[in-house]
C-alpha positions in Angstrom: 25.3 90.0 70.1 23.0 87.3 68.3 23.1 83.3 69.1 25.6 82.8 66.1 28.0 85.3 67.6 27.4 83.7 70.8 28.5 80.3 69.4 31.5 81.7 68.0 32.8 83.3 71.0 32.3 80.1 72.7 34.3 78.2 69.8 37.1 81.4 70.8 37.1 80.3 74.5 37.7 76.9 74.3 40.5 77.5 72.2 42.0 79.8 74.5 41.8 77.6 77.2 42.3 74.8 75.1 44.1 72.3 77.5 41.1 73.1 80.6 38.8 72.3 77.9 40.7 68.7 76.8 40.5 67.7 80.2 36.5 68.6 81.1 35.8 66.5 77.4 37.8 63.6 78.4 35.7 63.0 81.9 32.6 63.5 79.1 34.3 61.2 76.8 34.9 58.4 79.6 30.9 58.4 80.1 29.6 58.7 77.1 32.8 55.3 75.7 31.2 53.2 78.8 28.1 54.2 78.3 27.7 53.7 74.5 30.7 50.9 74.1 28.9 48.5 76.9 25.4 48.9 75.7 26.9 48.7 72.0 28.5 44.9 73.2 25.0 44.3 74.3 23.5 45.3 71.5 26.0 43.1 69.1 26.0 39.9 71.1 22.3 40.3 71.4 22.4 40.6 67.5 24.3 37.4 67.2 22.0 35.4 69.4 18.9 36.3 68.1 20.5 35.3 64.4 21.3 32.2 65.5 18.0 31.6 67.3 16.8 32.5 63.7 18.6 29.8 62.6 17.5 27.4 64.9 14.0 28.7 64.0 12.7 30.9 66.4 9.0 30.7 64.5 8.8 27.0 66.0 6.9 25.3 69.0 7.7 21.9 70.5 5.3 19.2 71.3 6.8 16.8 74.2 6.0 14.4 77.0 4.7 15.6 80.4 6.7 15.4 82.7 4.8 14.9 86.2 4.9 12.0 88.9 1.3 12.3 89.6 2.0 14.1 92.5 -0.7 17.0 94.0 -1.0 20.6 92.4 -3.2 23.2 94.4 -4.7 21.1 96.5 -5.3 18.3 93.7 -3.9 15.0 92.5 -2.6 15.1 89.4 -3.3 12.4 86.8 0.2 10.8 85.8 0.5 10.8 82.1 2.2 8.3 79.9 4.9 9.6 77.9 3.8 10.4 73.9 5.1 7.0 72.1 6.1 7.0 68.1 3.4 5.5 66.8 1.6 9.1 68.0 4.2 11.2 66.8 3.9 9.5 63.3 0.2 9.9 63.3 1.0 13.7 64.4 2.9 14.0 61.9 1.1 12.4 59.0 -1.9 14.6 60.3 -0.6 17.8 60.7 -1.6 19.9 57.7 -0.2 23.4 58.4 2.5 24.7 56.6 5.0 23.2 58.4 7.8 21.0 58.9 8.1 18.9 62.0 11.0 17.3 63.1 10.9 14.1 65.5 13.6 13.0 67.6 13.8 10.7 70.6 17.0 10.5 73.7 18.7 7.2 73.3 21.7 7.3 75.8 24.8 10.0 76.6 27.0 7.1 77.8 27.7 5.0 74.4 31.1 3.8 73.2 31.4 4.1 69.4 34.0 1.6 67.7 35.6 1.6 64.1 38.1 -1.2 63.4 40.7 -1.3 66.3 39.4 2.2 67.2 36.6 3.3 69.9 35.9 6.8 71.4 35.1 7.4 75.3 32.1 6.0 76.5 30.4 9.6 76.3 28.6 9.8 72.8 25.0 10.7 72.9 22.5 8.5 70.5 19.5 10.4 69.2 17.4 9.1 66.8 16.2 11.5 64.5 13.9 11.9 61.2 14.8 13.9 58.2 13.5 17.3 59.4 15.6 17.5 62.4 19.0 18.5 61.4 17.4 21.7 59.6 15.2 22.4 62.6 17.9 22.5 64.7 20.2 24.9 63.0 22.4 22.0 62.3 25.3 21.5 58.8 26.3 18.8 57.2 30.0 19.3 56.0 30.1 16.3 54.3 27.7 13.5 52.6 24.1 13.7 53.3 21.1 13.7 55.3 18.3 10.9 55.8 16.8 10.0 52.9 12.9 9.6 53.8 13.2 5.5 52.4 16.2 5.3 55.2 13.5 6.8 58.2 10.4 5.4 56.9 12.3 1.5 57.1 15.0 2.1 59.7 18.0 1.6 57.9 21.3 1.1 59.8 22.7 4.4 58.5 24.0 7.5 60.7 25.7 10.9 60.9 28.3 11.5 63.6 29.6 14.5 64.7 33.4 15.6 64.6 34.6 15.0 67.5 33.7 11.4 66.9 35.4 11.7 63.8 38.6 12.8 65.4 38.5 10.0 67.6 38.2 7.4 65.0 39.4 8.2 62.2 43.0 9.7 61.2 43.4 13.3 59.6 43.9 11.9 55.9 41.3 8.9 56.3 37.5 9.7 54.7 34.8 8.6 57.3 32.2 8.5 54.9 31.1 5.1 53.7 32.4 3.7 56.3 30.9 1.1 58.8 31.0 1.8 62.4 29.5 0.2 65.3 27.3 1.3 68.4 25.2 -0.4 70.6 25.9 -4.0 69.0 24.7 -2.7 66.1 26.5 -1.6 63.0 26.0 1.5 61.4 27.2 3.1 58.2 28.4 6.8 58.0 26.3 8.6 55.4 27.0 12.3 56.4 29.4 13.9 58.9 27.9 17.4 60.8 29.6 20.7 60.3 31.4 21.6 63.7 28.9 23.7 66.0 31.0 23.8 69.0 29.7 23.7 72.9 30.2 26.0 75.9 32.2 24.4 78.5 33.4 21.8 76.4 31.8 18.7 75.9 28.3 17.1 74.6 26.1 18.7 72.1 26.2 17.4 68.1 29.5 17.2 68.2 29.9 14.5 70.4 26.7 12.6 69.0 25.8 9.9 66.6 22.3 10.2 65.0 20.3 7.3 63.3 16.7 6.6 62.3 14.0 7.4 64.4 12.7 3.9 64.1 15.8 2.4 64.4 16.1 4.0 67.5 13.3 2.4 68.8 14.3 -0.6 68.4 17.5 -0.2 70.3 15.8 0.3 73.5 14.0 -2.4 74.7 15.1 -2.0 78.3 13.5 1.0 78.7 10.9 3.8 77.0 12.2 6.6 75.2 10.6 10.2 75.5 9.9 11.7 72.0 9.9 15.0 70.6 8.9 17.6 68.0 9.3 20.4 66.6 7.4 22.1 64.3 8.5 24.9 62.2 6.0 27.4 60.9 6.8 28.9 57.1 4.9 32.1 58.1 5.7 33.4 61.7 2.3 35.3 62.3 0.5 32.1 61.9 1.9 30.4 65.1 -1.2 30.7 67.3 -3.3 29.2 64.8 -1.0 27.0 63.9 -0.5 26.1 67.5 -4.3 25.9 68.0 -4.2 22.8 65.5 -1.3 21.2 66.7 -3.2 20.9 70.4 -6.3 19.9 68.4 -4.7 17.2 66.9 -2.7 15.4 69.8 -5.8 15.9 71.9 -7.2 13.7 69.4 -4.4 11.6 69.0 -4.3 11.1 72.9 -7.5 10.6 73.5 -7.9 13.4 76.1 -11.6 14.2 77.1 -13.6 17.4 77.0 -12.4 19.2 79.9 -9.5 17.6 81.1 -5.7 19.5 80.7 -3.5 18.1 78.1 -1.4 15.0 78.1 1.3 16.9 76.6 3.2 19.9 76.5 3.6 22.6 73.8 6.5 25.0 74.1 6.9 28.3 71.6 10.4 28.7 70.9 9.7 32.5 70.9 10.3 32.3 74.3 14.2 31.9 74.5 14.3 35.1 72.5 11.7 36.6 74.9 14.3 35.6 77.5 17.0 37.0 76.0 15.2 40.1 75.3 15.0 40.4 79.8 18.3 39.8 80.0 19.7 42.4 77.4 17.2 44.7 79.3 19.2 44.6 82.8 22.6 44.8 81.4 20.9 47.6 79.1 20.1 49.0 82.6 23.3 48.3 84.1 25.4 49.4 81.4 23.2 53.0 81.1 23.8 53.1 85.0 27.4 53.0 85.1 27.6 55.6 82.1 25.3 58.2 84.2 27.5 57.6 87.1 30.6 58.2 85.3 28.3 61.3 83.7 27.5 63.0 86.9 30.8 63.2 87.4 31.6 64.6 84.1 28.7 67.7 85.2 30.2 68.1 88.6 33.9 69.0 87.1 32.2 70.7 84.1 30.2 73.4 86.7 33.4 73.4 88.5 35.0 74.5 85.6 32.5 77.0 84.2 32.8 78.7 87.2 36.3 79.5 87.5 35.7 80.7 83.9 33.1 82.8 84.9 35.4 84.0 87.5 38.3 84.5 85.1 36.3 86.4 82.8 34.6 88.4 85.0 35.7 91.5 83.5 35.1 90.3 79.9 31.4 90.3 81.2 31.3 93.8 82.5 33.0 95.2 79.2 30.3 93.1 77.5 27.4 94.3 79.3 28.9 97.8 79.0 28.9 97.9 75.4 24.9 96.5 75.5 24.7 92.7 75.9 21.3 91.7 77.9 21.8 89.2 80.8 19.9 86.9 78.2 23.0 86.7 76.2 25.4 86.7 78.6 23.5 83.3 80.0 23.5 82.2 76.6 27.2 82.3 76.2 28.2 80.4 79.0 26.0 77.6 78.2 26.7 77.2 75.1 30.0 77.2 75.5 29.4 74.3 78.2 26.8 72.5 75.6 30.1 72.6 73.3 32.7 71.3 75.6 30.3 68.1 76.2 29.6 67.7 72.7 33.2 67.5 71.6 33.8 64.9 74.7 30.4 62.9 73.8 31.1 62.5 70.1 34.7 61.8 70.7 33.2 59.0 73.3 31.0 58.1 70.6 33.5 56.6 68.4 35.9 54.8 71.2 32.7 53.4 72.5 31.7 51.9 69.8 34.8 50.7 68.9 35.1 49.0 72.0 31.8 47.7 72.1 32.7 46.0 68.8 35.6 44.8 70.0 34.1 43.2 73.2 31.9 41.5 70.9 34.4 39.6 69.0 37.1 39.0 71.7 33.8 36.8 72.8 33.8 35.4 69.8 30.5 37.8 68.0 31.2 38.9 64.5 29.9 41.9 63.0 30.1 45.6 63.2 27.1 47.0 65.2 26.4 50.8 65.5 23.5 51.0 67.9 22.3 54.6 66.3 19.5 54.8 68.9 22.2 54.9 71.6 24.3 57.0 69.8 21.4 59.4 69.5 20.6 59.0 73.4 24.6 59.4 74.3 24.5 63.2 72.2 21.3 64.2 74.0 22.5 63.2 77.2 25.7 65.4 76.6 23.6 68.5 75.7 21.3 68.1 78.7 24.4 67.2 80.8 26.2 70.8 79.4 22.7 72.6 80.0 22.7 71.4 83.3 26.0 72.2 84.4 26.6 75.3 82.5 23.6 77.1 84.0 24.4 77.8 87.1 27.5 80.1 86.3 25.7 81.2 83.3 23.3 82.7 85.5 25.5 83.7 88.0 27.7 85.8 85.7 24.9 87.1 84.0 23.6 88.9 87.4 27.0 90.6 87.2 27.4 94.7 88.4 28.5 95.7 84.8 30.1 98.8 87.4 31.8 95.9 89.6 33.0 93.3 86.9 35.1 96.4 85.0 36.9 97.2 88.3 37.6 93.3 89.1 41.2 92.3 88.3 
């Protein structure tokens, strides 16, 4: 008896006992589905984050204020830094000569009350002025009109682009915003652009809810207190980034007027780092998700040996008539594992499909589109099966292959 007969006979069994062998699968099947289906979620929402990180542009670094108090690290006073001011950020910016585009932005207030005609919205808008770069940087859309025009940054012009759920406050669902003059801050503004919606978690702030204007008009609004700018600075080729980084620090060292020796003034954050981040987190849930699936797997072995060795019991005879005739214990062993190898397979690649199904459909009841087939799991999922039937299928393949030929041919 050779290892295709051997195959075949296991293919008979399972036939025969064709309702034993639906029931060991399905405990298979439930392992491998929450196994593959919850790392395949993982895998999809992971996918959609990291594209919209690319969006945002991942290959990017910001350069921002320090925020300390002056207060003692490691024993040591630290030197209070005054915050970067706009007239650095410009000279940053007209300095920088990497491959880049930098975007500058500065906070002006989350608590403004934006009014059109007899309209107004709550008094939760945020104001951030903003220069031409930013909206790209940021991942943002326009839906409709236009971004700065570098004239309009360079001079301050009263011009902005609002978000839609300022629109929706102000303006009714037939009435075209653009063009239109609205006012903030005892100021008066007209709309040049309106953002494409982005939506927030929890409701809420974000560009949505905003109103963005000239940097330099910006400035002006807030002589009451000192605004904190920012930039970003997106690289067009990703492996430059240290180098690229290297200059940057060069630069505003320069710019600050930092001395040989001393820390920086400023911070500089790589954006790589939220996808870093994400990367950890994906990893535990990975962890958790492939820990559940072994639980629910170790389960599936224990009823799988269970079930071989009833079979082996059942069949006792069979093995004495096949021994008789000249089968080795070798093949004998063989038989009985495959034919537990089998039974796992047909319950792993049956779990297979409904996990990735599931996993998909995780993904966009949470709002992730795509179809994701994580092929490395799937890969892992059919190796675990077949060390999961080699596992539980040797023990009563050994067992019945130590068989009396004599004694299995008078067991009834």
């Amino acid at each position: 008896m050779n290892l295709v007969e051997n195959i075949k006979e296991g293919l008979r069994s399972i036939q025969a006992n064709l309702l034993r062998t639906v029931l060991t699968a399905l405990i298979v099947t439930l392992g491998i589905t929450s196994l593959v289906g919850i790392l395949t979620a993982i895998d999809g929402i992971q996918y959609s984050v990291t594209d919209s990180l690319s969006e945002l542009g991942v290959n990017t670094f910001d350069i921002y204020s320090k925020r300390n108090r002056g207060g003692r690290s490691g024993g040591v006073q630290e030197k209070r830094q005054p915050p970067m001011t706009l007239k650095e950020s410009i000279r940053f910016i007209e300095n920088y000569r990497y491959p880049a585009s930098v975007s500058l932005s500065t906070f002006v207030t989350s608590v403004a009350e934006v009014k059109y005609k007899s309209k107004k919205t709550n008094p939760n808008v945020q104001i951030r002025g903003v220069n031409e770069e930013y909206i790209a940087l940021e991942g943002l859309n326009i839906e409709k009109g236009r971004n700065f025009s570098s004239i309009e940054i360079q001079y301050g012009t009263n011009v902005a682009i609002i978000g839609v759920d300022v629109v929706e406050s102000l303006f009714e669902d037939n009435e075209e915003p653009l063009n239109q003059e609205i006012s903030l801050l005892g100021n008066k503004y007209l709309i040049i652009g309106v953002l494409e919606e982005r939506g927030q978690i929890g409701g809420g702030g974000g560009p949505d809810n905003s109103v963005m204007i000239p940097v330099i008009n910006a400035s002006r609004l807030s002589s009451s207190r000192i605004l904190r700018y920012s930039m970003t600075v997106g690289i067009d080729d990703p492996t430059q980034m240290e180098m690229a980084m290297g200059e940057a620090t060069a630069i505003m060292r320069k710019i600050r007027q930092d001395k040989l020796g001393e820390a920086n003034s400023f911070e500089l954050a790589k954006s790589e780092s939220l996808a870093d981040r994400l990367e950890s987190i994906t990893s535990v849930m990975r962890l958790g998700g492939f820990g559940i699936g072994f639980i629910t797997l170790l389960g599936a072995s224990i009823a799988l040996m269970n079930i071989m060795l009833v079979s082996v019991t059942e069949r006792t005879r069979e093995v004495g008539v096949r021994k008789a005739l000249g089968a080795t214990p070798l093949r004998i062993r063989q038989q009985f594992i495959i034919e537990a190898i089998v039974v796992c397979l047909l319950g792993g690649i049956a779990g297979v499909i409904l996990g990735i199904a599931i996993g998909n459909l995780i993904s966009s009841v949470v709002g992730i589109d795509g179809f994701v087939v994580p092929w490395a799991w799937v890969l892992v999922g059919l190796i675990v099966c077949i060390v999961v039937g080699l596992i539980s299928g040797y023990y009563p393949a050994n067992k019945a292959a130590k068989l009396d030929p004599i004694e299995s041919l008078r067991f009834e």
